[in-house]
N, C-alpha and C positions, 0 to 999 in steps of 0.2 A: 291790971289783972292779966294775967298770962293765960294762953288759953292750951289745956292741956289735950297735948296732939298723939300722946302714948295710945299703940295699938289697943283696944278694948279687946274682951274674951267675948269673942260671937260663937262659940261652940254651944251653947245653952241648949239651942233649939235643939242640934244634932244629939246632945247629952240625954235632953228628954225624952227625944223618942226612941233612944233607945232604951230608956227604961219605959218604955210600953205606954207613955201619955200620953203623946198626941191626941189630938181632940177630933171628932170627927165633925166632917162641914157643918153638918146642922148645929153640934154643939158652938162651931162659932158666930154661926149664924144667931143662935140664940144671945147672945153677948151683946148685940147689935142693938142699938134703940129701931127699932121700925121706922120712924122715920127718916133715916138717913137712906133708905133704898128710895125715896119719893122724890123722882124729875120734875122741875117745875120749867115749863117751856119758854116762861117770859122771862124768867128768872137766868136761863142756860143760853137764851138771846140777847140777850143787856150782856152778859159776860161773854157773848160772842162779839159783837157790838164791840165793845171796851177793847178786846184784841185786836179786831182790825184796825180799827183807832189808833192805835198805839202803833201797829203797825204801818201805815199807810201815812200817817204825819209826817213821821223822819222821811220818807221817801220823798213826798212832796216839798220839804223846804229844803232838802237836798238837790234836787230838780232846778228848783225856781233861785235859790239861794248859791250854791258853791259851783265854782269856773270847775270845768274839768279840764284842769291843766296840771304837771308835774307837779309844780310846788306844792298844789291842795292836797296832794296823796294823802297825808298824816290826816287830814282833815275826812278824807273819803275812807282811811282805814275806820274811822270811829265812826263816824255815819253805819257801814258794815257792818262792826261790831252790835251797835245798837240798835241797827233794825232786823239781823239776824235774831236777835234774842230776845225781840218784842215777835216777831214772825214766829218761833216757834210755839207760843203762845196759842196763835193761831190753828196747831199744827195740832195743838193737846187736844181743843177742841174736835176738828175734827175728828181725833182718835178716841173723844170722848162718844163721837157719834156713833164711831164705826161697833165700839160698846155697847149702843144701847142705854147710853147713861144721860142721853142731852134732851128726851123726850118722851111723851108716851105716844104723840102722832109719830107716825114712822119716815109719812113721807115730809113731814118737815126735817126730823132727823139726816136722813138720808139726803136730802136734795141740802143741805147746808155741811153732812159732811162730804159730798162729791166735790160740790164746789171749792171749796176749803183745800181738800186736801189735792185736785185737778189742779187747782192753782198756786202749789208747791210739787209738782208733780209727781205726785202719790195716786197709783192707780187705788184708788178708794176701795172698791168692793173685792178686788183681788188681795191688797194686804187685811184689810178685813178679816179675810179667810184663812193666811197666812198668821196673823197676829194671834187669833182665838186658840189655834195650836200651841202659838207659844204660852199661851194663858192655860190651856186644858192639862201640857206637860213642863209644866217650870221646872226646870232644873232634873230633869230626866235625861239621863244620859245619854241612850240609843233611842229615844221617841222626843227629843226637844228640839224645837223649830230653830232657836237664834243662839248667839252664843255661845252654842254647845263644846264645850274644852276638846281637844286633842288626847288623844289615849296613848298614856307612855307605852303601852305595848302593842301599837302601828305603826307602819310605817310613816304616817302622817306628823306624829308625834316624836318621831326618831329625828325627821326632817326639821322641825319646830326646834327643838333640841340643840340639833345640829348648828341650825342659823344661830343660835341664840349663843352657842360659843364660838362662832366664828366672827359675829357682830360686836361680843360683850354685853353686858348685862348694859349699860348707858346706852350702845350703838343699837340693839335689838329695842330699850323702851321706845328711840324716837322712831325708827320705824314701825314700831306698835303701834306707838300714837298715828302715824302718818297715814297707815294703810287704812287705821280702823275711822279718823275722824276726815279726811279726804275723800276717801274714795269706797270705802267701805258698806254708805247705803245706798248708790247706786248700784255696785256689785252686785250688792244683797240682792234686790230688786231684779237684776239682770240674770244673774246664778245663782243665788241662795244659796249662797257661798259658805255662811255658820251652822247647818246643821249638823247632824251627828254623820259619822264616817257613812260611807255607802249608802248613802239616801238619794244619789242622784241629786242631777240641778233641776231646780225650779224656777223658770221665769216667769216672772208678774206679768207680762206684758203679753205674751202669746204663750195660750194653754196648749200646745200641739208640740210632735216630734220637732226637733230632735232631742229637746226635753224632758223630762220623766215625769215632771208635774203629776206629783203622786197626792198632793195637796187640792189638785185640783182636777176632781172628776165630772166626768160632760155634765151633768147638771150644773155645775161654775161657770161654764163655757161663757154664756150670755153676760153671765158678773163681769169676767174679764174681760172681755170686748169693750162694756160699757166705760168700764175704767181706761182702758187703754185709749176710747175714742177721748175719753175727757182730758186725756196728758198728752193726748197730740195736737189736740185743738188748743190745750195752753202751750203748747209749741211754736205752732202757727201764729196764734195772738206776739209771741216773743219773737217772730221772728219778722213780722208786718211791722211790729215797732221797730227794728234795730234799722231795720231799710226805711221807715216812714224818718229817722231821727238820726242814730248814729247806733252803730257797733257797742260802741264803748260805753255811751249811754245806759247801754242796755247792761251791761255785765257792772257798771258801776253802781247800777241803782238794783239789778235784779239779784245775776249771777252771784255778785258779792254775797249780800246777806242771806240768798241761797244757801250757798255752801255753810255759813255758819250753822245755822238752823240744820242742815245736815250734822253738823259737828255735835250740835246739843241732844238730838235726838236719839246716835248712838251713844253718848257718853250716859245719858238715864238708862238706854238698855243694859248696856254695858258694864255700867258701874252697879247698878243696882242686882244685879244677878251672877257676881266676877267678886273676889279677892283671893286672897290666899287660903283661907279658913274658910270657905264658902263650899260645901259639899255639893256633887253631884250624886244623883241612887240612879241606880237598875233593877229590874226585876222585881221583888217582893219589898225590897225594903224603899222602893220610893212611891207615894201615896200626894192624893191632889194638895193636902193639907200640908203636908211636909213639904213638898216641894215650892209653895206658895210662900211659907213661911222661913223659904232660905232667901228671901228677894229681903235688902236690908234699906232701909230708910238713912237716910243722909241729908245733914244739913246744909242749905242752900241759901238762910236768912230770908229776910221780910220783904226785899223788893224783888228777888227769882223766883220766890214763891209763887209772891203774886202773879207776876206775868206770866209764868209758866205754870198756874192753879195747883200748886203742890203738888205737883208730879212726883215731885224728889224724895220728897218728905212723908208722901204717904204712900207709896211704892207697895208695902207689901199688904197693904189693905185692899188697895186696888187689886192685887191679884190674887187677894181669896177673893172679893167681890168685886167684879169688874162694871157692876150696873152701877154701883154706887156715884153719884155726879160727883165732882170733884168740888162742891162748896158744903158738901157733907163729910167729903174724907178726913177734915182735921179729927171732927168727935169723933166718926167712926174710929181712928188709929188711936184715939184715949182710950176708947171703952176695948181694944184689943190688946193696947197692951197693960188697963187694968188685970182683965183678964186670964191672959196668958204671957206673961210680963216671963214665963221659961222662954220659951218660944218666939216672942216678937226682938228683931236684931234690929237695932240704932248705932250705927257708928258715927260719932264725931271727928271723926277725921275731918280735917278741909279736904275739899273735891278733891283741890289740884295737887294734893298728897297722896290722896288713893288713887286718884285715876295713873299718875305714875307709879304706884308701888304696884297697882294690877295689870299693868302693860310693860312692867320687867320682868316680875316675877311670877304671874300666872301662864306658864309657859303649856303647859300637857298635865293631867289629871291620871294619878295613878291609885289603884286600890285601895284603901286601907286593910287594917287587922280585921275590919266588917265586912264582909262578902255582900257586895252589892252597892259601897259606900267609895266614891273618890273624891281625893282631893287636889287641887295644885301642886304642883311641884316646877320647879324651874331649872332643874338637871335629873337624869337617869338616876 
């Protein structure tokens, strides 16, 4: 059987509300069985449990088992592959915490997503704060945290543009791809580099000049600090190992599936909030519910799922409901898009389709005939 890879109509949602349906939070809230908002703590521990697991195995029979000498390279790249991808696993959780969605003790919550994510070095409580943004404005133009498109009429979007015909549509994707799954979340972290034009940088790391950290007002002051001590002390930890053992050791077993884990965590941001057909709003016409409901679910199969707790697949539930734990989201995403089946977007596309057709061609966001309404575009 063939599996049919034709772009789908994801216009539906955009279609609907502009005939005036959109649903307001509470009415989606109602749609919701009740108990899919209920964290169970032992329950969110065993599946915390299970990631590390999963993650920490590969590393040790990697360790103990493969020579790190030239020839094993091919052997060390899958090692990489596989425990980056078990690692980010690790990473949901903690971003499950930073939610709200792993506990009703807080400080269990909290002291397992610090840890978690200090030792992927994710200052915890600072993206925390940073993330909720991107949850409170999805897909809002001038008030959206990540991902935010380029506007064909900046200069910023002129420049985008520009690259993009001087590269070619092939030479611009893989530098798309390059910039965004490389280097792309430490940037973010360092200058919060995807928001919307003239919002200033923001760094995770230090709430102070010469940054504008408009995300982060002196009451975060102390969040930030705590976070920043916990990604330098997992620093230090890496870096007592590389002199206790070897350099390479260390980037073999750590650095590696680091980076990958980087690579997966932009690609759900990324992909889930990004195509062609994906509108951004301003002003009057973008709303918490609309903009929630342009984040599209994508198929990832039965073993990504799993290790990565449906991230992928239930994307746009999580971001009308972000407390929702994520061994709730499958029913939760049945009974929303019973529900509002105008409204909820599923693309079948394979990943590695879309994530190349949205890092050639979603180049800068220009108007539509709707005042208030943009979309991709990939020339003037």
């Amino acid at each position: 059987m063939s599996i049919d890879t034709a772009r789908p109509d994801l216009t539906a949602a955009s279609t609907a509300n502009q005939a005036d349906t959109v649903p307001t939070k509470s009415e989606v809230h109602a749609a919701l069985p009740p108990a899919v908002f209920e964290a169970n703590t032992a329950r969110s521990l065993r599946y915390a449990a299970l990631s590390v697991l999963l993650t920490v195995l590969p590393g040790v029979l990697a360790w103990n088992f493969l020579p790190l000498t030239l020839s094993w390279t091919p052997v060390w790249l899958l090692y990489v592959l596989v425990a980056g991808t078990c690692t980010t696993g690790v990473w949901v959780i903690a971003h499950e915490c930073g939610h709200g969605a792993f506990s009703k003790n807080k400080l269990v919550q909290d002291t397992v997503g610090f840890l978690f994510h200090s030792a992927l070095l994710v200052p915890y409580f600072a993206w925390q704060r940073s993330h909720a943004v991107h949850h409170a404005k999805t897909n809002h133009l001038s008030q959206g945290e990540t991902h935010v498109p380029k506007r064909a009429d900046r200069d910023s979007g002129q420049k985008a543009l520009a690259l993009r015909k001087r590269l070619g549509r092939r030479g611009y994707g893989v530098y798309n791809l390059g910039a965004h799954l490389l280097v792309g979340w430490p940037i973010y972290l360092i200058s919060g580099a995807t928001p919307s034009d003239g919002d200033g940088r923001t760094n995770h790391f230090w709430p102070w000049k010469p940054f504008t950290n408009k995300l982060f007002p002196a009451r975060f002051t102390r969040r930030v600090i705590a976070s920043t001590i916990g990604v330098v002390t997992m620093i230090v930890v890496l870096v007592w190992w590389a002199a206790a053992t070897s350099p390479m050791l260390v980037v073999a077993l750590y650095v590696g599936p680091y980076l990958v884990n980087n690579a997966w965590l932009v690609t759900y941001t990324w992909l889930h909030h990004t195509d062609v057909d994906t509108p951004h709003f301003d002003g009057d016409e973008w709303s918490y519910v609309r903009g929630a409901f342009c984040s599209i679910d994508r198929p990832y199969g039965r073993v990504l799922d799993t290790v990565h707790h449906h991230i992928g697949s239930t994307h746009a539930v999580h971001h009308l409901f972000s407390r929702i734990p994520h061994y709730h989201a499958v029913e939760a995403t049945n009974a929303i898009k019973a529900a509002f089946p105008e409204m909820y977007q599923f693309d079948p596309t394979p990943i590695h389709t879309a994530l190349w057709r949205l890092s050639t061609d979603c180049v800068v966001a220009a108007e539509t005939e709707t005042e208030g309404e943009w979309r991709y575009v990939a020339r003037a």
